[in-house]
C-alpha positions in Angstrom: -255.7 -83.8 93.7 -253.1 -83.1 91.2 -255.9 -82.5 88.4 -258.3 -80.6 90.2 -255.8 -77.7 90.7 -255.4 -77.9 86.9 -259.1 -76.8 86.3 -259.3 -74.1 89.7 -258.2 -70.6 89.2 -255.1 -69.5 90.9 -257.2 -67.6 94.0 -259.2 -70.6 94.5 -256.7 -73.4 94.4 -254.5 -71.4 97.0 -256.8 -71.4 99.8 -259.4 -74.7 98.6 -262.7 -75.9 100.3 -263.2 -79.3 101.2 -263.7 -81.7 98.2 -268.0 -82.0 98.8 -268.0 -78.4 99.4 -266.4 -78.3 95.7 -267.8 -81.2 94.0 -271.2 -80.4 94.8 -271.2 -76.8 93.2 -273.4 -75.9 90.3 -272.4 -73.8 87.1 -273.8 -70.7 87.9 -271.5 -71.0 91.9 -268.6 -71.7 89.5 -269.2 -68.5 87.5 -269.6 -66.6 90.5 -265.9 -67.0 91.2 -263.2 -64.7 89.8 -261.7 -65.7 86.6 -264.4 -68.4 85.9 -266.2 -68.0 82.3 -269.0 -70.7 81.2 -266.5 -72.8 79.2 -264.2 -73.0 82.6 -267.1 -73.9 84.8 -268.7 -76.5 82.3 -265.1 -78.2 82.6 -265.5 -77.8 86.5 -268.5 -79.6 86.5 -267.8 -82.2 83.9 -264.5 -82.9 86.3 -266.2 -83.4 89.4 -268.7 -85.8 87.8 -266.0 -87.5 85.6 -266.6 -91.7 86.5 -262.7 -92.2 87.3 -262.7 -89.1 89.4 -265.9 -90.4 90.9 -264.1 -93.8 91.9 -260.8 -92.5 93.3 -262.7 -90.0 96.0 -265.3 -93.3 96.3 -261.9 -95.1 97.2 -260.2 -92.3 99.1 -263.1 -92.0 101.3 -263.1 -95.7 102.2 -259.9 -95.7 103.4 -261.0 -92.9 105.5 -258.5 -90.4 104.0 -258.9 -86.7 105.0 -260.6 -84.3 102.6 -263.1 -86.5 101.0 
């Protein structure tokens, strides 16, 4: 979780939605947040889509862990 507050602007990382509810958010939802430009939410996406980022919430959700 540690990475994806890296990449989230301050206002968004403070009070966060669920993980689907983030991961499944397109570009032009990421620009629509404050202090989110294209290069910001082309790293946004690329995150949520990354294959090792992929595997730990694959991993975290089959041990049932809250939030995935």
């Amino acid at each position: 979780m540690f990475l994806l507050f890296a990449y989230l602007p301050q206002s968004q990382a403070a009070s966060c939605p669920d993980w689907q509810s983030l991961a499944s958010r397109n570009i032009e939802q990421w620009l629509a947040e404050p202090g989110v430009g294209r290069s910001r939410a082309e790293q946004l996406r690329a995150f949520f889509a990354h294959e090792e980022v992929l595997a730990v919430v694959g991993e975290r959700r089959r041990l049932a862990i809250e939030g995935f």
